[in-house]
C-alpha atoms as one frame of an Amber mdcrd trajectory, in Angstrom:
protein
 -10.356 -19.907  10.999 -11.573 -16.812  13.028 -12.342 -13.512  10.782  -9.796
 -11.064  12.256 -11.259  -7.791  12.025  -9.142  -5.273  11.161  -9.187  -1.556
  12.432 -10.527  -3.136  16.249 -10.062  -1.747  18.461  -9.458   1.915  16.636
  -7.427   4.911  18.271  -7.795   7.819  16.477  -5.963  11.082  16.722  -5.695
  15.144  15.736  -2.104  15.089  15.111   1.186  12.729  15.440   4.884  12.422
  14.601   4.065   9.032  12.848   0.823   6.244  13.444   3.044   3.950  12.952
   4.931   4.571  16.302   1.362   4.702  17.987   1.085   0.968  17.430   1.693
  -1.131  20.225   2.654  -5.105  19.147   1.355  -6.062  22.596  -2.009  -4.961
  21.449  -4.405  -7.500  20.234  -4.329  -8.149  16.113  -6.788  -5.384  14.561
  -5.420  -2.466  16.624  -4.785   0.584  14.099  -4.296   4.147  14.377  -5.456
   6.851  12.512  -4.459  10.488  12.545  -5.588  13.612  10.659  -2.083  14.822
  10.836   1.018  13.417  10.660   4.060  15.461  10.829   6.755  13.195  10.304
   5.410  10.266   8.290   7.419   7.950   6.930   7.196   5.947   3.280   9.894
   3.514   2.203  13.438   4.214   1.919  13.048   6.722   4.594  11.295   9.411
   2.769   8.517  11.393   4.642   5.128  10.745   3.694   3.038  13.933   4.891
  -0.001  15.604   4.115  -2.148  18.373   5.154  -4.606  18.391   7.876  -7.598
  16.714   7.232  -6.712  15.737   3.440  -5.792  11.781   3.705  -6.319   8.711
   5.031  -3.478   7.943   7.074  -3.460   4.631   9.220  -1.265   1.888  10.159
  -2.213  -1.624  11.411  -1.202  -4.200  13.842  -1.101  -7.737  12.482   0.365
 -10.440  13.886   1.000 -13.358  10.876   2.107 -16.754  12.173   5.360 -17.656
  11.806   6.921 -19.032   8.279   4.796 -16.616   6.405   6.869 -13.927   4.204
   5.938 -11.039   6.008   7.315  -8.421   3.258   4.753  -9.996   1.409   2.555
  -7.762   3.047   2.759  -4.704   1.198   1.331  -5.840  -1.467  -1.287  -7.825
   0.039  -2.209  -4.094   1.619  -1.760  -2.341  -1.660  -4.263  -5.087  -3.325
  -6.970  -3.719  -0.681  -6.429  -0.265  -1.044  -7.029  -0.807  -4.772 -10.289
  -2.604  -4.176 -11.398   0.040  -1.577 -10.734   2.803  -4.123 -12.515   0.640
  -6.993 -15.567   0.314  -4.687 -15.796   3.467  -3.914 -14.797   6.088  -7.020
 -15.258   3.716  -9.640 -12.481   3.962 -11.053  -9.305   1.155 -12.285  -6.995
   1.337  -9.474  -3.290   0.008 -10.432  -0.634  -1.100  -8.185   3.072  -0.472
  -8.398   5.507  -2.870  -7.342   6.658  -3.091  -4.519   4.341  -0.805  -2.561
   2.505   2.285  -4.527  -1.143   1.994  -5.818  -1.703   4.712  -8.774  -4.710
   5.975 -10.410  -4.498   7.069 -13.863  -0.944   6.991 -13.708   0.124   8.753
 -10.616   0.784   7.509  -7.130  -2.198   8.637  -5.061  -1.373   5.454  -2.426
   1.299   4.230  -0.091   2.075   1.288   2.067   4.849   0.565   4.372   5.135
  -2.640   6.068   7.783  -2.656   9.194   8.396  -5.509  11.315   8.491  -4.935
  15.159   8.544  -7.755  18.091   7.488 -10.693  16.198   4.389  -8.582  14.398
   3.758  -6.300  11.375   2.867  -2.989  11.400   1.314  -1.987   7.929   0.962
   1.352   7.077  -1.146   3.165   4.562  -1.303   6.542   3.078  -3.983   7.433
   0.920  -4.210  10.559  -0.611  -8.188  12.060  -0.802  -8.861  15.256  -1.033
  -5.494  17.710  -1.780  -5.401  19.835  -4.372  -2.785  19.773  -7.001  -0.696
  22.700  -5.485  -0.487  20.685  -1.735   1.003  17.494  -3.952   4.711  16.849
  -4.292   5.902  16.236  -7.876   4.167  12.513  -9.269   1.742  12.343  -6.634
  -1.713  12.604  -7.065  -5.358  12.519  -4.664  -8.618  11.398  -5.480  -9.475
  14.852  -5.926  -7.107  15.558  -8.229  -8.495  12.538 -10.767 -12.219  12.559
 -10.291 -12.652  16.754  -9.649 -14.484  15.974  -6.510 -14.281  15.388  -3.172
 -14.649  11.970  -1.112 -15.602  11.348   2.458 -12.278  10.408   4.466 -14.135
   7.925   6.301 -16.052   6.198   4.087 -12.287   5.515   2.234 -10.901   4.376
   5.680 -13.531   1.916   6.205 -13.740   0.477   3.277  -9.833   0.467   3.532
  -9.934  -1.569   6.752 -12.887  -3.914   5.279 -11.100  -5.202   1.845  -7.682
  -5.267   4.081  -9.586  -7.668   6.637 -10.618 -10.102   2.997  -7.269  -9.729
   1.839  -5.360 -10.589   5.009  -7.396 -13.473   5.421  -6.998 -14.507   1.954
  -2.944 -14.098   2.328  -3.520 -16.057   5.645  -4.773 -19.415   4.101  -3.202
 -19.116   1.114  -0.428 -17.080   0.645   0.289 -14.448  -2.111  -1.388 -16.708
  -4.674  -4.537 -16.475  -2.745  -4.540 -12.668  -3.527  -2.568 -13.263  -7.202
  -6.460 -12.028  -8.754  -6.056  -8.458  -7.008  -2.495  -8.065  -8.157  -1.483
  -9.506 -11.219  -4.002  -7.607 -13.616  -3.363  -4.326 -11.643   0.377  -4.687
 -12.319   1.359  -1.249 -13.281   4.731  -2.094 -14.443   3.879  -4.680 -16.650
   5.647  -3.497 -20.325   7.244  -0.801 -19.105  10.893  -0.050 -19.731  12.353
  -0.219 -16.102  15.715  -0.026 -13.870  15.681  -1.537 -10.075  18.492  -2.980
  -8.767  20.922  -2.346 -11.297  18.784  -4.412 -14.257  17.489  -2.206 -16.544
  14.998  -3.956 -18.935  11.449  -4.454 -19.509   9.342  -5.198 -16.665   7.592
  -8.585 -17.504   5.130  -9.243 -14.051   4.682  -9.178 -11.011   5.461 -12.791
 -10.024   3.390 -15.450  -7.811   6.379 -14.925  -4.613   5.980 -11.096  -4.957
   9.168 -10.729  -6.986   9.660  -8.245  -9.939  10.392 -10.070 -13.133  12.725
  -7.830 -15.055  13.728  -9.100 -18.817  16.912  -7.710 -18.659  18.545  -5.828
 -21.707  21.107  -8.678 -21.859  18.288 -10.944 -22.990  17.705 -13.127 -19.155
  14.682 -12.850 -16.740  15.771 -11.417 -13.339  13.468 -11.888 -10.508  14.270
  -8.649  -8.178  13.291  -9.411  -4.599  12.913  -5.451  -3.244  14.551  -2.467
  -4.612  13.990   1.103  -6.005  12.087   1.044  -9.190  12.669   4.147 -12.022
  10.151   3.414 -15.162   9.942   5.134 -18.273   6.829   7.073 -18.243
């Protein structure tokens, strides 16, 4: 199987609505976009994912999985990358939050949003670098705000785009379970008291299909397929 290299060919730009309207599915696999700015990004559920100039990475990219794979899948195959990029390059234990967040000593300093569009995928990512406490919304947190430094933008995008191209090829020949070693001991959830879905319980794992296993307060296991999480912290 041919390495698809992800992030080629690259588009970047100053400022945009969203990069992951800039993505064109009739592009070849690879394409991404990456803006400074976004002014009306999106994360899941519709909320707006934005971030002063200059501060983030913010990319999305085009992938084109063959047909029979579990695209949603995808979001966590992307947040799996984004927590070995960050490992590689701060040094510190990245953790991943089902279904989509990737946190660093407990807050969410990573995003992904995975969207379906003409028979491809469009994967976003929002990674947050270099704001400063005050340019944060409530739970969030950068780089900057857990190491006290800050960290070249690019460097981060790059090795974003590198650990995403091992990943996807990973996912590619083996499913989920080929990327079950970057996920399952990251699982931030794991033990925590939890409610998605209407279950409230303890969250048990994140399981081999990508489901949420949720031992529910009635004593049974549920497996919750996608849904908004609310953890005790």
């Amino acid at each position: 199987m041919t390495r698809v290299r992800l992030g080629e060919p690259l588009t970047r730009v100053e400022r945009c609505e969203s990069t992951q309207a800039l993505v064109d599915p009739s592009q070849p696999e690879g394409a991404a976009v990456v803006a400074d700015e976004q002014t009306a990004g999106r994360g899941r559920l519709g909320r707006r994912w934005l971030a002063p100039p200059g501060t983030a990475v913010m990319v999305s990219v085009l992938l084109k999985p063959p047909a029979g794979r579990r695209a949603p899948e995808l979001s966590l195959v992307a947040g799996v990358a984004v927590a070995d990029a960050v490992e590689e390059v701060v040094g510190l234990t990245a953790q991943i939050k089902w279904p989509n967040d990737v946190m660093l000593r407990r807050t969410k300093i990573a995003g992904v949003l995975a969207e379906a569009r003409d028979g491809a995928v469009v994967v976003g990512i929002g990674l947050n670098v270099n704001q400063m406490r005050e340019q944060l919304p409530e739970g969030a947190g950068s780089l900057r705000t857990a190491t006290g430094r800050e960290w070249d933008r690019e460097v981060l995008l790059r090795a974003v785009l590198e650990r995403l191209s091992d990943r996807y090829e990973q996912w590619l020949a083996g499913g989920l379970d080929a990327v079950y070693d970057g996920l399952g001991p990251r699982d931030f959830l794991r033990g925590r008291r939890v409610s998605v879905d209407g279950a409230a319980g303890t969250a048990e794992l994140i399981d081999r299909d990508g489901r949420l296993a949720v031992r529910t307060d009635a004593g049974g296991v549920v497996h919750v397929e996608s849904g908004e999480v609310l953890y005790e912290r």
